[in-house]
DRENTIMAR-479376 format. One record per residue: y, z, x of N, C-alpha, C, CB in turn; residue in three letters. Coordinates in pm, whole numbers, plus 32768, in hexadecimal, padded with zeros to 4 digits. Atoms other than C-alpha are relative to their C-alpha. Last residue first. Glycine has a CB too. Example, Ala and Ser with C-alpha at 12.3 -4.5 7.8 and 13.67 -1.06 7.14 Angstrom:
residues 2
7F897FFA7FAE7F9682CA8557806D80497FB3802E7F728029ser
7F89800080597E3E830C84CE80788000805A8003807D7F9Dala
***
This chain:
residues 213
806A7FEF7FE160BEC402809F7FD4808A80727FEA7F818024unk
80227FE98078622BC46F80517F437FF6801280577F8D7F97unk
7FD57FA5803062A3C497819F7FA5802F7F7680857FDE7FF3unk
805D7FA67FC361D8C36F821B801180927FBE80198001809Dunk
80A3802F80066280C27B81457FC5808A802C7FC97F6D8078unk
80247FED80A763E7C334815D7F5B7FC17FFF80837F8C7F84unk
800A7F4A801B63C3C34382E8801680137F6B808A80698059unk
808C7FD28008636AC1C282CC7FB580947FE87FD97FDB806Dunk
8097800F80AE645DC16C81D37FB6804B80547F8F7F3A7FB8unk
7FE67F978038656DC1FE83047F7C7FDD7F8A80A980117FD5unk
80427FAA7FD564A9C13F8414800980407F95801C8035806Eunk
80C87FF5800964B2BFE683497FE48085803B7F947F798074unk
8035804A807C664ABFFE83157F4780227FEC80267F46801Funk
7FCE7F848043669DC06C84527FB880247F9780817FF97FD4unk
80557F8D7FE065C2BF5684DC800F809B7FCE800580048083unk
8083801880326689BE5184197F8F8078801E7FD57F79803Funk
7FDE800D809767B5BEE584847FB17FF47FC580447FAD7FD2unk
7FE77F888023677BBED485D7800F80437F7D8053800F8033unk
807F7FB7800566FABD7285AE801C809A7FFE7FA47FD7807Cunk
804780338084686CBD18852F7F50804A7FF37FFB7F38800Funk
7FBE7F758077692EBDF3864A7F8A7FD87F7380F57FDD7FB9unk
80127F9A7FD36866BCF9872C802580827FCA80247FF0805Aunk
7FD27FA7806E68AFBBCF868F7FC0806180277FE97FE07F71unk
80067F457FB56887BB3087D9803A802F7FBD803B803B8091unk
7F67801E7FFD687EB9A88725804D809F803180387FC37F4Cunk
7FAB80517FE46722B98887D4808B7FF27FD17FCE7FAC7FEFunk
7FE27FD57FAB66D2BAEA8736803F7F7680917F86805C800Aunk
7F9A7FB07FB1673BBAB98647800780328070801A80517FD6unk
7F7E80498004667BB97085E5807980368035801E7FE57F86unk
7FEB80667F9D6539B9E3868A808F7FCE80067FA67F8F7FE7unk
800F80857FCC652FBAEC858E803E7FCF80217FE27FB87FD7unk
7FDC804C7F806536BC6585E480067F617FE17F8D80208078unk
7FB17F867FC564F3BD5D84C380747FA380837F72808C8058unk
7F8C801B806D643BBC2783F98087808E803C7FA880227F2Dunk
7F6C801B7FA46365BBFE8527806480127FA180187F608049unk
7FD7807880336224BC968487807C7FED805180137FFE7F64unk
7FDE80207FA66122BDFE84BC80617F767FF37F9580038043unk
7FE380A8801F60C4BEE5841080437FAF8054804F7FE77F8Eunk
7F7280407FD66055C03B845F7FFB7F547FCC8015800F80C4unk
7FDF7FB57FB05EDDC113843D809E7FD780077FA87FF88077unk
7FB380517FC45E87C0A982E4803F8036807280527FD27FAFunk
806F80767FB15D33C135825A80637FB780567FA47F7F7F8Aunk
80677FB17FA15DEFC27681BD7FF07F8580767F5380307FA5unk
806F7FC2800B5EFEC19D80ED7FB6801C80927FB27FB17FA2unk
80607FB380466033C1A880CB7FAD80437FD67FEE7FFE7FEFunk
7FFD7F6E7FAC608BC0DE81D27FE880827FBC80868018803Eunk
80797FCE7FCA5FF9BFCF81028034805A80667F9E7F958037unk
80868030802860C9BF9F7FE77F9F802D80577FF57F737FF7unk
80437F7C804B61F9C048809A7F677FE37FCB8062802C7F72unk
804C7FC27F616202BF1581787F9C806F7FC0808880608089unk
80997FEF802E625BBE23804E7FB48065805A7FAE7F6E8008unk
801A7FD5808663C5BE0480447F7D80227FC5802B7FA87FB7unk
7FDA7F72800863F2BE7181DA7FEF80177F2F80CA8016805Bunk
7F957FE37FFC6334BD3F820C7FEF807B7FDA804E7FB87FC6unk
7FCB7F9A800D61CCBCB6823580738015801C7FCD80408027unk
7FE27FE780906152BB938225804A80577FD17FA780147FC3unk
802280748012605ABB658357803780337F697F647FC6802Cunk
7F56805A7FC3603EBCA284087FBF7F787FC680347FF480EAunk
7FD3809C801E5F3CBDB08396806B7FCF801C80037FDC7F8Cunk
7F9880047FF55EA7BEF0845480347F488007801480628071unk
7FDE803580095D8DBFA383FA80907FB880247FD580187FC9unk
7F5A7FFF802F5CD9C0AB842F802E7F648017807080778070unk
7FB080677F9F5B6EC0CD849E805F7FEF7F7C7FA17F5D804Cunk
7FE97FCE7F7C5A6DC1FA8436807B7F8A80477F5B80068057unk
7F937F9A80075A63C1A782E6802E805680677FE4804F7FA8unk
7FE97FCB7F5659BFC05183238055807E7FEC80637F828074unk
808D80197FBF592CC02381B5800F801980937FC67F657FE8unk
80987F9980515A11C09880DD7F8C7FF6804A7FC17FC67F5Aunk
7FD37F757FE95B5FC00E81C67F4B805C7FD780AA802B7F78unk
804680127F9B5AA8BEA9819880458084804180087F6A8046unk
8064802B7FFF5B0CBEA580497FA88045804B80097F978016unk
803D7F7180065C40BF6680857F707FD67FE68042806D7F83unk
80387FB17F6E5C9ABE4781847FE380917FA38097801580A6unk
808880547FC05C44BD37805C7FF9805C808080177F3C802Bunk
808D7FFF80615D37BDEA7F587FA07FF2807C7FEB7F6C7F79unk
80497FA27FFC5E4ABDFE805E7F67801B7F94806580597FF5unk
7FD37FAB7FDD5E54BCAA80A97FEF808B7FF780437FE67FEBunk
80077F9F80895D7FBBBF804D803880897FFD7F7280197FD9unk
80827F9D80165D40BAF181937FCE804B7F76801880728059unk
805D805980475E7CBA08814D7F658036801F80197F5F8035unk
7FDA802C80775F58BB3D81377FA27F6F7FD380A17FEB800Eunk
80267F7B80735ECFBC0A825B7FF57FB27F5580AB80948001unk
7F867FD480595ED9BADE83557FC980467F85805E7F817FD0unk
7FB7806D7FE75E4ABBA9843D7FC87F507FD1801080158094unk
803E8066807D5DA6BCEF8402807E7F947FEF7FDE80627F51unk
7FC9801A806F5DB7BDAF85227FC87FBD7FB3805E7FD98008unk
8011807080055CBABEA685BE806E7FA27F877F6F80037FEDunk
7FA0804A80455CDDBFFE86017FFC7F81801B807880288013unk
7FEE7F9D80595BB1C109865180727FB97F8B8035808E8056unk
7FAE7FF580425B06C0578762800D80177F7280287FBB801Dunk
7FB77F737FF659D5C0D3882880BA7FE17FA6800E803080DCunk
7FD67FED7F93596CBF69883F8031808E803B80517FAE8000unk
806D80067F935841BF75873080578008806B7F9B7F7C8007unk
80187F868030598DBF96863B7F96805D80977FA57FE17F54unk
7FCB7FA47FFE5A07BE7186AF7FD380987FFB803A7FE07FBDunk
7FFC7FF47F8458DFBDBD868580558046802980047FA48035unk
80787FDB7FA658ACBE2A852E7FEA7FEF80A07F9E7FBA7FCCunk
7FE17F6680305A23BDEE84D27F868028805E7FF580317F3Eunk
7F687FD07FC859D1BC96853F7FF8807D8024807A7FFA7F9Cunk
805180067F955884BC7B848280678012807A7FAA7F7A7FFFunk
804C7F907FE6592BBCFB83467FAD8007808F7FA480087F90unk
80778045802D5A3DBBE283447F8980AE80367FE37F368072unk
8025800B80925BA6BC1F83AA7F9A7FEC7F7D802B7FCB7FF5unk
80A07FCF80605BB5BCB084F880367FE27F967FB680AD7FF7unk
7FE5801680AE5CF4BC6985F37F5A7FC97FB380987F5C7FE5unk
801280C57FF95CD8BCFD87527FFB80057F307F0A7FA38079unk
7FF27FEB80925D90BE83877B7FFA7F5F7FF18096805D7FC2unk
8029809080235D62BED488E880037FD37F927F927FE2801Bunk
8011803D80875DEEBFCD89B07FDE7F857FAB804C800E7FE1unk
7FAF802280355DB7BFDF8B447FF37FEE7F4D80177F9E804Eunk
7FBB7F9A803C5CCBC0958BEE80887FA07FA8803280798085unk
7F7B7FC17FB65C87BFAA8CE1803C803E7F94806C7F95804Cunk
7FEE7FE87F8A5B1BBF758C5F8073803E803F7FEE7FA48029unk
80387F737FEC5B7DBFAB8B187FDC801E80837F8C80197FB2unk
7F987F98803D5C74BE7C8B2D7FC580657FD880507FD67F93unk
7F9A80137F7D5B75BD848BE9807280587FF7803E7F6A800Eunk
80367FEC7F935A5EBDC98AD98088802080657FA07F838022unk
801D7F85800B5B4ABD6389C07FDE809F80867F997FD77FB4unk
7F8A7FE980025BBEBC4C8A65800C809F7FED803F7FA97F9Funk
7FCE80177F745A6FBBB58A8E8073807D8035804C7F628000unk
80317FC97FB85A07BC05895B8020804480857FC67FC77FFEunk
802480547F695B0FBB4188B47FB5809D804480BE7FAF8075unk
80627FB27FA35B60BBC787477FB37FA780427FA480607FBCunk
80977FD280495C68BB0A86A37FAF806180537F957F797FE9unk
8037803580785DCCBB1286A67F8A80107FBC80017F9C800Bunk
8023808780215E08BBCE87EB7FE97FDC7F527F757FE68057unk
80048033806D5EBDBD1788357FD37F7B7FDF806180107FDFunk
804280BF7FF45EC3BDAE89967FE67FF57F817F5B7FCB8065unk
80518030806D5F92BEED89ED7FD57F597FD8804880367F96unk
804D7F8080126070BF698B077F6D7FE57FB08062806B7FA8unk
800B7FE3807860BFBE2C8B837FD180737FF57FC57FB27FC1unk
7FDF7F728025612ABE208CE37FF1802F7F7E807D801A801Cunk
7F8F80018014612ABCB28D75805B80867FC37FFF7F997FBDunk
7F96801D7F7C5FE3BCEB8DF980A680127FF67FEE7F5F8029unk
7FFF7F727FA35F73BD608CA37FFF8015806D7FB380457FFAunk
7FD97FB180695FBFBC328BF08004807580267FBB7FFA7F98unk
7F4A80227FF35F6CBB388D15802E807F7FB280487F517FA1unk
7FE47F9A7F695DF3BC198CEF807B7FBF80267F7D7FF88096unk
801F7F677FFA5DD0BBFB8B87804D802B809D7F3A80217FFCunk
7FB47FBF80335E4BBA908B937FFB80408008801680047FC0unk
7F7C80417F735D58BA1A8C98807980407F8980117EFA8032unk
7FF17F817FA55C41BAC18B8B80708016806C7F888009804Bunk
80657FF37FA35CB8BA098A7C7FEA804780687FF17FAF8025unk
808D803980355D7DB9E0893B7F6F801F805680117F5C7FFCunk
805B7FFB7F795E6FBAFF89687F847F9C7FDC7FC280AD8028unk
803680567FF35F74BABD88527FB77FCB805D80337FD47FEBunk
8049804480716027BBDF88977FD77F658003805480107F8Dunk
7FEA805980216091BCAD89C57FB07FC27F747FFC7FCE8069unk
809D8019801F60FDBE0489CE80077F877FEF7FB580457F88unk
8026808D80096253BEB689F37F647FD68034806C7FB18055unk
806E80257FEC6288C02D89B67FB67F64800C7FDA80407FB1unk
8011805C805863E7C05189E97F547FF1801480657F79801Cunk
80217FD980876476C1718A847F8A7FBA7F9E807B7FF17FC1unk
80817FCE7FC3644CC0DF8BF27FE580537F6C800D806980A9unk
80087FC080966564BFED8B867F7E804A80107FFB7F8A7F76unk
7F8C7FC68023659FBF1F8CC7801B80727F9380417F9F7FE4unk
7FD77FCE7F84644ABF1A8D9180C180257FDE7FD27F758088unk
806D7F787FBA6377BED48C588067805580607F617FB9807Cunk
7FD97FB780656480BDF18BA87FA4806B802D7FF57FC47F70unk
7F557FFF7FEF64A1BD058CC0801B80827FB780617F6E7FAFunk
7FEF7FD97F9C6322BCE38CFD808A807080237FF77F8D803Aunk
806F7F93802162CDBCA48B80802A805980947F3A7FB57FF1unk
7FA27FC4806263FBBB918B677FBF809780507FE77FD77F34unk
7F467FEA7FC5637ABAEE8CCE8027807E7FB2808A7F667FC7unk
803A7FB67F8961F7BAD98C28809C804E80437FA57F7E807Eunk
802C7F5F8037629EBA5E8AF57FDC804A80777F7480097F91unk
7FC87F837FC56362B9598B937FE280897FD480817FFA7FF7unk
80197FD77F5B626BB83C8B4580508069804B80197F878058unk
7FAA804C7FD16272B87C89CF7FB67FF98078808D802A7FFEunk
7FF080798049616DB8E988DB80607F8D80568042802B7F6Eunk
800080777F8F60E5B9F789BE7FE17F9E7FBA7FA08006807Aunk
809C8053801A615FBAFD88AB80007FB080747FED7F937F6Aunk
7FB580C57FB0622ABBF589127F907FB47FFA803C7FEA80D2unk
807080347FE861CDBD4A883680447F62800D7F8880257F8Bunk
7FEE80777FFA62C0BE5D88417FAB7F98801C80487FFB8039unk
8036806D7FB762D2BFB887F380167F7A7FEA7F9180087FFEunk
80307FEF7F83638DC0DD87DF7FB67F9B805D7FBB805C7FF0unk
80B9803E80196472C07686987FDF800A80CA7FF07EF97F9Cunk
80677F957FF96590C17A86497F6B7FB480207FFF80597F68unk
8021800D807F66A1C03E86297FAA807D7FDC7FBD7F7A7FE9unk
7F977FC280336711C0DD876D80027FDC7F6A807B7FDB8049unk
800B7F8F7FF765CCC05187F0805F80547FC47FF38011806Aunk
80658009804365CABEFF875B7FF280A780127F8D7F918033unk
7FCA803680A1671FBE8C87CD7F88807E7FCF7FDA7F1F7FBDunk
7FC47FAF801066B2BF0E8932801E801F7F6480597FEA804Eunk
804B7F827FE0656DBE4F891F807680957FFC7FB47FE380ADunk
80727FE480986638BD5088A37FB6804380087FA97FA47FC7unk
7FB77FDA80686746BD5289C07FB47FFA7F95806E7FBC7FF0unk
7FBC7FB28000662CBD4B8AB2804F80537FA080297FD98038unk
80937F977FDE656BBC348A5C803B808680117F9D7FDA80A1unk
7FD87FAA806B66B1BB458A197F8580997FCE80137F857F7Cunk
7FB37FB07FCE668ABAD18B92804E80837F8380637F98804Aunk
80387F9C7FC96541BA6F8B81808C808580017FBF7FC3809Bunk
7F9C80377F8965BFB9448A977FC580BE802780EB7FBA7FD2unk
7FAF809C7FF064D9B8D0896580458016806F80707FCB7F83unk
7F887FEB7FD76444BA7588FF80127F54805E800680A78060unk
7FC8805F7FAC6398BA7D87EC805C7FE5805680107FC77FD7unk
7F9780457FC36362BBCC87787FCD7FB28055805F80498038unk
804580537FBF623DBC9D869E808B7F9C80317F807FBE7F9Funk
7FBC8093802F62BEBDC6862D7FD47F8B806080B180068005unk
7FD4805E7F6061DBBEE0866E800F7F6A7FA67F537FF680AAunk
7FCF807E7FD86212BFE585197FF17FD9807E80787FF67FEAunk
8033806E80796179C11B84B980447F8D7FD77FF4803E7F84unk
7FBF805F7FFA622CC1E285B1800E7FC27F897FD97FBE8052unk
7FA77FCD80196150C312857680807F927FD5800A80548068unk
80307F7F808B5FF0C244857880C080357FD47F7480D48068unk
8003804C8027604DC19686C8802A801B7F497F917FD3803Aunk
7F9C80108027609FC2D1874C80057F6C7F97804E800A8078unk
7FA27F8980575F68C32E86E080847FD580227FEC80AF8030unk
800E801E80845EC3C1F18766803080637FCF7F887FE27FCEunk
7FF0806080115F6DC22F88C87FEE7FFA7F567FB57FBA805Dunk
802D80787FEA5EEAC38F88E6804A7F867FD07F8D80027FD1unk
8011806A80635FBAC4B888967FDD7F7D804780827FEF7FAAunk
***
């Protein structure tokens, strides 16, 4: 099973802020015993690089990846530091390129047909859709489902465990993606039983979701 299939099975990467390098760990643990495999560290802070390092070499379970890759010097800090996977906002060429080259996963953010279309032209198969909810949410990615039916989807921006079903649901949606499993707040106050909980919570819908679809 390739990366995007597990991706696919999961059908959740939670997107985490992580504020102190040292809570990187215990939330990757939190997150795993919740049933969730992956993890997406955004490079919003300055200890992301640190978090991403800490949680590679302690928690070898954990699929960690970085997020919010704007540029190419990101790509390659990001996968120096040990990311498995690379996730950006928008679609950066650059970045793209530099993460097929080294083999590495890539999933940049497409919301517009010319996007998608470049994407597509890259040999990729999953592209997010970021923010889902002020884009047009699922209406606007089955839109653009009818016309790219070769590329999957995968929205963050809105999404919770009360709305997931909506689009895990459906065919065109590979996983979802949001911090509402993990936020910033618990995990700075190391509610750590709390995100566990939360993740519990979002795996079990997801094996009902999928189950039934």
């Amino acid at each position: 099973m390739d990366f995007f299939e597990q991706v696919e099975k999961a059908g959740i990467v939670p997107v985490v802020v992580i504020d102190d390098a040292s809570d990187a760990v215990p939330t990757a643990e939190a997150l795993l015993s919740g049933g969730v495999e992956f993890m997406e560290i955004t490079l919003r802070t300055s200890c992301a690089l640190e978090a991403i390092r800490q949680v590679k070499k302690n928690v070898p379970k954990m699929n960690v990846g970085a997020g919010t890759v704007l540029s190419l010097s990101n790509a390659k800090d990001a996968i120096a530091a040990g990311a498995s996977f690379i996730v950006s906002p928008g679609f950066c060429p650059e970045v793209v390129d530099h993460c097929l080259a080294w083999e590495v996963p890539v999933i940049p953010g497409c919301v517009t047909p010319t996007e998608i279309t470049a994407a597509f032209n890259k040999g990729l198969s999953i592209v997010k859709f970021f923010p889902a909810k002020v884009y047009g949410g699922k209406s606007a990615i089955k839109e653009l489902a009818g016309v790219f039916r070769q590329v999957r989807f995968l929205p963050t921006g809105g999404i919770d465990t009360e709305n997931m079903d909506e689009y895990l649901s459906e065919p065109y949606i590979a996983a979802v993606g949001g911090s509402w499993v993990c936020p910033s707040k618990m995990i700075a106050s190391h509610d750590f039983e709390g995100i566990t909980k939360k993740c519990t919570e979002a795996t079990q819908k997801i094996r009902e979701i999928k189950k039934e679809s």
